[in-house]
C-alpha positions in Angstrom: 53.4 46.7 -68.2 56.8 48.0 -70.2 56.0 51.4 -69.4 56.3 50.9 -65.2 59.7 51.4 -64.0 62.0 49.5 -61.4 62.8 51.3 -58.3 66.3 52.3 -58.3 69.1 50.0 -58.1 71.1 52.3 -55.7 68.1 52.5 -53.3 67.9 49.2 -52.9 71.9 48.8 -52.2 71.4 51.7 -49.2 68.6 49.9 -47.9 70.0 46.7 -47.8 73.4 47.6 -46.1 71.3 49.5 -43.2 69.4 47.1 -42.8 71.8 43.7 -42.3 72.9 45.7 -39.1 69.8 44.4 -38.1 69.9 41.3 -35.6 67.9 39.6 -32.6 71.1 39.4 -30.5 71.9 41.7 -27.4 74.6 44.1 -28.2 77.4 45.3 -26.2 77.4 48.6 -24.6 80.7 50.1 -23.9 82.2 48.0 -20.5 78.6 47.7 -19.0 76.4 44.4 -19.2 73.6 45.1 -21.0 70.6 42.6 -20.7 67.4 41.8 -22.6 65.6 39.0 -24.2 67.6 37.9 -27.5 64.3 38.0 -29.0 61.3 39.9 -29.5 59.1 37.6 -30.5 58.6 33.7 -31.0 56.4 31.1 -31.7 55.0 27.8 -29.8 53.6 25.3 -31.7 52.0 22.8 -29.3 51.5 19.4 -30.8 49.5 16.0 -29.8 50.6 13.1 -28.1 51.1 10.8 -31.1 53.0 12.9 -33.4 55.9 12.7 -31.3 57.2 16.3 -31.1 58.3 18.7 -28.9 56.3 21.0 -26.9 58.9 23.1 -25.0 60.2 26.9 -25.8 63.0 28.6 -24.7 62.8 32.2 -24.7 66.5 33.4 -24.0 67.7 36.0 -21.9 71.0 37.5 -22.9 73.9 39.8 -20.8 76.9 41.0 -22.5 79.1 39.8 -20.0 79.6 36.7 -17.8 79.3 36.6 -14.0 81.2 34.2 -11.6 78.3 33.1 -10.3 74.4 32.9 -11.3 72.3 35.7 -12.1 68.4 35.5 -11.4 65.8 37.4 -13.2 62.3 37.8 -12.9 59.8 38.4 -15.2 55.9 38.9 -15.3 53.1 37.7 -18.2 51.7 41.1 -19.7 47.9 40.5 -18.9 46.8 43.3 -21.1 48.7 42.5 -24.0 47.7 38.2 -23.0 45.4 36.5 -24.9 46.9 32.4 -23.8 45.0 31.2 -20.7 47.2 30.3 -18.0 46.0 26.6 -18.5 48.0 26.9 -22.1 51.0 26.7 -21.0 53.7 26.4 -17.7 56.9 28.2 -17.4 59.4 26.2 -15.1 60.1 29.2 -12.5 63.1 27.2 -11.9 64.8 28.5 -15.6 65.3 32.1 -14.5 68.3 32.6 -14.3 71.9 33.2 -16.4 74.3 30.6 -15.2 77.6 31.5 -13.7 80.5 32.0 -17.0 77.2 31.8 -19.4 76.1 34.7 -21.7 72.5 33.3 -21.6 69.5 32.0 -19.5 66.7 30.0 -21.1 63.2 30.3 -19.7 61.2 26.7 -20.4 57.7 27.4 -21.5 55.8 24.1 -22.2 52.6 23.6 -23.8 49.3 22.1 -23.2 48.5 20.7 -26.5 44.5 19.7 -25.0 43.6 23.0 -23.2 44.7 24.7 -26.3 41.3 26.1 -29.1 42.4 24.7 -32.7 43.2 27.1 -35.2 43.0 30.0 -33.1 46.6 31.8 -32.2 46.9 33.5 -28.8 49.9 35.2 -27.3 52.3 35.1 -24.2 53.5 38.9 -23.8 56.7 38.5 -21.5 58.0 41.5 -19.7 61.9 41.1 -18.3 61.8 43.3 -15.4 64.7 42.8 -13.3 68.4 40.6 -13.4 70.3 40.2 -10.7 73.5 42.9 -11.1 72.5 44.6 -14.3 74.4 47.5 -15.7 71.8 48.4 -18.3 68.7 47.4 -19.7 68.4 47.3 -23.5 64.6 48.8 -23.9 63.6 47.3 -27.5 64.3 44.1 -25.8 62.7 44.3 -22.7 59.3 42.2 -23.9 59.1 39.1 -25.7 56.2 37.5 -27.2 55.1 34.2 -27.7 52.8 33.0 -30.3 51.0 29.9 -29.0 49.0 28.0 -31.1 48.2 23.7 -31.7 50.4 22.5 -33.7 50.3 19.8 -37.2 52.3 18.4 -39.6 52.1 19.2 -42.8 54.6 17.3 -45.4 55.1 18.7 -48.9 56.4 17.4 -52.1 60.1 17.2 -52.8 59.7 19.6 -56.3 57.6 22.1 -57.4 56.9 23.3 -60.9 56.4 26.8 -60.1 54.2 29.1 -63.2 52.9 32.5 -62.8 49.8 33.4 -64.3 48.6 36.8 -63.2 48.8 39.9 -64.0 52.1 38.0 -66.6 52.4 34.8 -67.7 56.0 33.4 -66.8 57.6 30.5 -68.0 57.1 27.7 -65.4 60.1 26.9 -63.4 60.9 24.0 -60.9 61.9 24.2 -58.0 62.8 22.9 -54.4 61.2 24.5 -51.0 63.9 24.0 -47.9 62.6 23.8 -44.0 63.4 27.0 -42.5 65.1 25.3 -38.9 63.5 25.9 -36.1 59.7 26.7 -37.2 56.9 24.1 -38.4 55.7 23.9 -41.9 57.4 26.8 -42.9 60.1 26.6 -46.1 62.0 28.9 -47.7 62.6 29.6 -51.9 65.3 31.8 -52.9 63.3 33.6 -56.1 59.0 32.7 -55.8 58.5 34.4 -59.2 61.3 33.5 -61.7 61.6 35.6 -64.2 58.6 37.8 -63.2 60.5 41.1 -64.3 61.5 40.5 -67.1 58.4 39.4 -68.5 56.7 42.0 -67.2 58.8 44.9 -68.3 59.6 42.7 -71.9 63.2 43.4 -71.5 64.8 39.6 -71.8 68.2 41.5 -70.2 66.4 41.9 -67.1 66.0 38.0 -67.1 67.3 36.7 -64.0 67.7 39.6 -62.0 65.4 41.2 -59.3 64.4 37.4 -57.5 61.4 37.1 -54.8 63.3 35.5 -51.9 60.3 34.0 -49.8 59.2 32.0 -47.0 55.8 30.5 -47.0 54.5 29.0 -43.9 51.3 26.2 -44.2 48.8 26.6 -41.5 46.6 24.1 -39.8 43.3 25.2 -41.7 46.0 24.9 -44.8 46.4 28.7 -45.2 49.6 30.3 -46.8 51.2 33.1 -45.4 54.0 34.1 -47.4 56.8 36.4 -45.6 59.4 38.3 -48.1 63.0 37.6 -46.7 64.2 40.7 -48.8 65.4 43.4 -47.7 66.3 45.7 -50.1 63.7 47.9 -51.9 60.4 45.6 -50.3 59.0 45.6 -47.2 60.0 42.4 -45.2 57.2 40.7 -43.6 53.9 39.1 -44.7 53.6 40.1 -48.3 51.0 37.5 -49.5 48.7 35.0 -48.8 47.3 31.7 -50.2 45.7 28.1 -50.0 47.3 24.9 -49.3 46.1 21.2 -50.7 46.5 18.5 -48.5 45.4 16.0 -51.5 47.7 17.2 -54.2 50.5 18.7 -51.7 50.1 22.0 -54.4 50.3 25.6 -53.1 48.4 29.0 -54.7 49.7 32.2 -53.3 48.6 36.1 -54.0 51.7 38.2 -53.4 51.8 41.9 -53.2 55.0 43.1 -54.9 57.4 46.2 -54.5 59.7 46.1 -56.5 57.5 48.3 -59.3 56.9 52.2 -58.7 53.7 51.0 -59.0 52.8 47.6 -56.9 50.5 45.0 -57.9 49.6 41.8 -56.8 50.9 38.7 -58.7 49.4 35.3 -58.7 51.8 31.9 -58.5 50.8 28.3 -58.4 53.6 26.0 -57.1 52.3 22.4 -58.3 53.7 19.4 -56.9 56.3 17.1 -59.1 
């Protein structure tokens, strides 16, 4: 283990100012409106009756400049690319369009938490094909999808002692996981694998340094995905996966790392407090 050697500091510095120009929201184009969905993707989580949550999407469509009065669009479901049944799900025709003086139009897409298979996920592909009095279409953001899927609760414990036990032992650590807004059962942890680093390499100076920013999303069968919000010398995306406890409220994750030359894949427990 002391012999592998950390990717380069200064690599990681490029690649993380190029890519925090990164963002879901329509740009400007010089004095032109330019229109697309503000997002690529999204997810539906459709949910029973008695658990008392919502089951409505908004999938925004953005211009980069306002118009005095309302501007329709129209867009079609991608059959090819389509794997939701049209009994899945309704979109309220009635949502597309940009208001007059607003920057964005919502399309409502609400689920149908009984017609929907249970732990299977399907897709909406949505193509924007026309708005009323468009300068310019932005073409990375001229299809949306939508994840659709039955949704469930899944509450966790307020602390975690956190050890890692493979392919280095670490010193356990607590800490807290924080709801990520916006999408169920899915919490966010600034550093996954304390000190893993340091132990790995055995040079204590390297102690708090190089941190596994995470989220990790609990699925209805009480899989793990784990996503790596970093983006400096890793990949960011699903980088592990893992199990979920429903009696203990304890999580076991596999993640493959890359921040060594050479990558390996590191085991952590996360045991509830």
């Amino acid at each position: 283990m002391k012999n592998i050697f950390l990717k380069a500091i200064c690599l990681a510095a490029v690649l993380t100012v190029m890519t925090s120009c990164d963002s879901d929201s329509v740009f400007y184009h010089g004095d032109q409106s330019l229109v697309g969905f503000n997002k690529t993707e999204a997810r539906l989580p459709v949910y029973a009756a008695e658990d008392n949550k919502s089951n409505v999407l908004y999938v925004e469509v953005g211009a980069t400049a306002v118009a005095d009065h309302d501007r329709t669009f129209k867009i079609e479901v991608d059959e090819a690319s389509t794997t939701a049944l049209p009994s899945y799900y309704t979109i309220d025709q009635s949502t597309l369009f940009i208001p007059a003086g607003e920057y964005i139009g919502k399309i409502k897409i609400t689920g149908n938490y009984d017609a929907i298979p249970e732990l299977v996920r399907n897709t909406i592909t949505l193509n924007l094909i026309e708005v009323q009095d468009a300068d310019t279409y932005n073409d990375d953001k001229m299809q949306c999808v939508v994840s659709i899927y039955q949704g469930c609760i899944k509450p966790i414990a307020d602390k975690y002692s956190i050890s890692v036990y493979d392919p280095t032992s670490v010193p356990a650590f607590d800490a807290v996981l924080k709801p990520v807004a916006d999408v169920d059962n899915t919490y966010s942890i600034g550093n996954l694998w304390g000190d893993f680093v340091a132990a790995a390499t055995g040079q204590a100076s390297l102690a708090g340094q190089y941190p596994w920013p995470a989220e990790i999303e609990i699925r209805c069968d009480n899989s793990v995905i784990v996503l790596c919000t970093d983006s400096g010398t890793r990949p960011v995306g699903t980088s592990g996966t893992g199990t979920y406890d429903e009696g203990t409220k304890s999580i076991n994750v596999t993640i493959d790392e890359h921040v060594f030359t050479n990558p390996m894949m590191v085991s952590i427990d996360l045991i509830a407090k």
